[in-house]
N, C-alpha and C positions, 0 to 999 in steps of 0.2 A: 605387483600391480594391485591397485586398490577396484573393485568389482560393485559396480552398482547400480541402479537401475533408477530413470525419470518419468516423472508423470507429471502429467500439465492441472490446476486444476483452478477454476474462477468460480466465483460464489455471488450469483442473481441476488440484489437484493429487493428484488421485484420490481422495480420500476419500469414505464414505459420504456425509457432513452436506451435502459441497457442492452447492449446487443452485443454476445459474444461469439455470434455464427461465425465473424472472418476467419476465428482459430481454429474453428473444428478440420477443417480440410487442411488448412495448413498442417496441423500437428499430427494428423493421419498421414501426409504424405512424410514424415520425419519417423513414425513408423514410433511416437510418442501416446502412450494413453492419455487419453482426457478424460476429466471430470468436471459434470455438469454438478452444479448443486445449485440450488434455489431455497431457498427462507426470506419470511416477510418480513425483512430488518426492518424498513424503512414504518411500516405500520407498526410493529414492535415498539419503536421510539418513538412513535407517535402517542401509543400507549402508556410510553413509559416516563419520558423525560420532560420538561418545563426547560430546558434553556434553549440559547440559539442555537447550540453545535453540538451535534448527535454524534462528530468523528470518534470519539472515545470509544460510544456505544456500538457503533458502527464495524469497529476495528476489532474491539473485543469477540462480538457478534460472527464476526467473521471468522476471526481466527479458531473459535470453538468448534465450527464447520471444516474448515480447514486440518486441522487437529483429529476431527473424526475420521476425515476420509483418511490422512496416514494410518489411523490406526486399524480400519477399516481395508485400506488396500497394501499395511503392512511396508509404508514407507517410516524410518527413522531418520529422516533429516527433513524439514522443510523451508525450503528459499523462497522466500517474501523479495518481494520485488522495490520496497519503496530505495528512494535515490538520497540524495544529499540534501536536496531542496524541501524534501518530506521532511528531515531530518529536524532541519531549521525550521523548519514549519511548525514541528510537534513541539520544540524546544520554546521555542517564543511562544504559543496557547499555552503551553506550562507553568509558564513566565507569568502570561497573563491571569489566568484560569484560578489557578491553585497556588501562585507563589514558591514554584520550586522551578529549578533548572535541571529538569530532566527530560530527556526522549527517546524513540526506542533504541534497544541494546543492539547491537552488531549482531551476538552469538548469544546465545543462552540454551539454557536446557527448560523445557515445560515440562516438570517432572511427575505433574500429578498426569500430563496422557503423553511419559514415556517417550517423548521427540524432540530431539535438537532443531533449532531455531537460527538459520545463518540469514543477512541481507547481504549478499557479495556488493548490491551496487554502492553500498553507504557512502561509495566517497568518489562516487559519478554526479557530475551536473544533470539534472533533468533535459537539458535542451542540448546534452551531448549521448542521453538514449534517444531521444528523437530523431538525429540526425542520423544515428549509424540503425535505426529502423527503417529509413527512409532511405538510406542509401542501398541496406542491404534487401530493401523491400518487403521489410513485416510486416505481417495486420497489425494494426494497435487499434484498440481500444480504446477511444476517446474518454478522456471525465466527464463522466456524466451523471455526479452524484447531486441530488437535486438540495438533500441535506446539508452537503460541503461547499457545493461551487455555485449555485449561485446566488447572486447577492440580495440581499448584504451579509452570508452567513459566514463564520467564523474565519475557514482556512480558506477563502476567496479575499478575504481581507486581510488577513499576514500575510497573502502571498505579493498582494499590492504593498505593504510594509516592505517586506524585504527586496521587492524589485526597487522600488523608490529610493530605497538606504544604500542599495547596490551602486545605484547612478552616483549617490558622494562615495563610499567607499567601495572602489573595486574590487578589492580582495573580502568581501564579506565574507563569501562561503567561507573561504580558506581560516580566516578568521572563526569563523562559529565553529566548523570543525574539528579547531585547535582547543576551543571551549568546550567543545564537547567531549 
């Protein structure tokens, strides 16, 4: 038997909308540590960047947070949550953005802070986390990246892209996935 041990942990990027109280009790009553962290992304990119879409910055930002507290609370794997829709999401701003066909990897290693990097959901639909949240009665955590979602900025408008392309082709995901 493989022996290992979970922690929960979300990264404030200061804004008003974000609220991640619902998990705190939850993931105490699951007998799961949490971790709070907080940094000023959002004024960060405000500092820092010129274009529409901070998710790069945003995501990177995060993950260097993310990466601390493993090494910090001495976790060697860490599982990101994004889904399939993220997937195609990051794939197509790629597309667009910089001209290449890339988005993030399933697995990898972050070698320079020493942690393995899995997404288990990669090849879940978004609106079939949703639904087995809502059935099985999780807190979620609304999008409430003021950066990302709302409009007109970047990944608010690929996601209206790829809903729209979905309605002529139904197997999209299945499609992108197989491209990716």
């Amino acid at each position: 038997p493989i022996k290992f041990e979970i922690g929960a942990c979300t990264v404030d990027p200061q804004t008003p909308e974000y609220d991640p109280r619902p998990l705190t009790a939850y993931l105490a009553s699951l007998g799961v540590p949490y971790f709070y962290e907080s940094q000023g992304i959002m004024e960060q990119a405000a500092c820092s960047l010129e274009r529409n879409s901070i998710c790069s910055f945003c995501s990177r930002m995060k993950r260097g947070v993310l990466y601390s507290v493993c090494k910090r609370e001495n976790y060697g794997v860490l599982a990101l949550g994004q889904h399939l829709d993220d997937q195609a999401e990051s794939l197509l701003m790629s597309a667009f953005h910089n001209g290449q066909m890339r988005t993030m990897k399933a697995h990898y290693r972050a070698k320079d802070h020493n942690v393995r990097i899995i997404r288990p959901l990669n090849y879940v639909r978004e609106f079939m986390t949703r639904e087995y949240a809502r059935l099985k009665g999780l807190p979620v955590i609304d999008e409430n990246c003021p950066g990302c979602f709302e409009s007109p900025k970047e990944r608010a408008r690929v996601k209206t892209v790829l809903a729209s392309q979905e309605q002529v082709f139904p197997d999209l995901y299945g499609h992108l996935l197989r491209a990716m």
